[in-house]
N, C-alpha and C positions, 0 to 999 in steps of 0.2 A: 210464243207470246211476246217473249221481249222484240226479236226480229219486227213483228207487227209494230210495236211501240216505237222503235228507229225508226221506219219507214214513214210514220205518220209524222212525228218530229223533223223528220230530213222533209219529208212535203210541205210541210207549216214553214221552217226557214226559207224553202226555195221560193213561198207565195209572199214572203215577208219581202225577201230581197227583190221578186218583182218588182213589187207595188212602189218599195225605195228607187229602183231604177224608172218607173215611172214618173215618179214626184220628182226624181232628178231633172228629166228633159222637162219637165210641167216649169222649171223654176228659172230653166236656161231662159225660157223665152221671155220670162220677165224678165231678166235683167236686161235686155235689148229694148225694155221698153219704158226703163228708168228715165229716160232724159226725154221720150216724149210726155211720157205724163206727168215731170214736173214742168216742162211745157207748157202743158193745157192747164196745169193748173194757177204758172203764171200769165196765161190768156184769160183766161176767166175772172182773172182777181187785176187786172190791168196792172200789170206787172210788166218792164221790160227785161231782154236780156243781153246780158255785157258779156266780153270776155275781156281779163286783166293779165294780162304777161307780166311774171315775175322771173328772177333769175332761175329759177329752177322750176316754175309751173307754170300753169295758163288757169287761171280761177274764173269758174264760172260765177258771174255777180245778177241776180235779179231785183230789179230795185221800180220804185213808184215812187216818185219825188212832185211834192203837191207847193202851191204856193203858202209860204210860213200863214200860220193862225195869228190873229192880234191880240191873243189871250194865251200862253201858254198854261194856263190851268186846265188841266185834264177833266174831259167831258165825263170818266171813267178812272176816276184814281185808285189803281191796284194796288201802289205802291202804299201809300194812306190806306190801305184796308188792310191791309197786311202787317201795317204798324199797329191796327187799330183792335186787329183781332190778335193780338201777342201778348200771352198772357203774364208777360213781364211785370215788377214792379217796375223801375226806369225805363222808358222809351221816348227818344226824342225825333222825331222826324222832322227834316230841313228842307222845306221847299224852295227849287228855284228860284233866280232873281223871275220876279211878275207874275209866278204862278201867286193865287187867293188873292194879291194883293196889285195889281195894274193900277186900280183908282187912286190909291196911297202911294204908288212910285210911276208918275209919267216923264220920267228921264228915263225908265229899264222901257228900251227901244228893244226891237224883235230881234234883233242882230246877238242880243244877252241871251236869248234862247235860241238861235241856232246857229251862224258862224262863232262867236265868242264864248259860247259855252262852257270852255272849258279856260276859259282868256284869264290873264295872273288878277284882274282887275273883280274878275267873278270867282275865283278860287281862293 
C-alpha cells in the first residue's frame, strides 16, 4: 500500500517538473521577443527610437516630441485631482508659470514651460 502511495507521488512530481520544463522553453522565447514588441508598440503609438551611449551603457530612449502647446494648462489635470481627491486638512497645489492663468500673464512665453522649466527665474 505505501509502495502504491510513492509511486503515485514520484509520478505527480515527475508530471509537475514536466510541465515546469515546458513553461521554461514557453518563456525563453519571449524574452527574444521583448524588444520587438516594445517596438511595435512604439510604431503604433508614433514613437521614435534612439540609442544613447553612456560611459558604461548604450540606453535605449523612445520618445515622440510634438510642437510646444500655447496653453500649458493640462487638457487632463491628474496632478490637480490627486490634490483634490486628498483627504488632507492642508493641501496647496502650485501650478506652473501659465498653466489656469496665460490671460492674466502674457509675458510667461512657452519657453517657461518647456526649455526654462526649471530656469533660477522659474524656480
Amino acid at each position: 500500500m505505501l509502495n502504491i502511495a510513492f509511486k503515485r507521488l514520484a509520478a505527480g512530481y515527475a508530471f509537475v517538473l514536466c510541465l515546469l520544463a515546458i513553461s521554461g522553453c514557453a518563456s525563453i522565447s519571449q524574452f527574444a521577443d521583448r524588444t520587438a514588441y516594445a517596438d511595435k508598440i512604439a510604431d503604433t503609438s508614433g514613437f521614435e527610437k534612439s540609442f544613447i551611449k553612456t560611459k558604461n551603457f548604450v540606453l535605449t530612449a523612445y520618445y515622440k516630441l510634438r510642437k510646444p502647446s500655447g496653453d500649458p494648462t493640462p487638457l487632463h489635470p491628474l496632478v490637480f485631482r490627486l490634490a483634490a481627491a486628498d483627504p488632507s486638512a492642508n493641501i496647496v497645489y502650485l501650478a506652473r508659470p501659465g498653466q489656469y492663468s496665460t490671460s492674466e500673464n502674457p509675458e510667461c512665453s512657452f519657453v517657461y514651460w518647456t526649455t526654462k522649466r526649471f530656469s533660477e527665474e522659474v524656480i
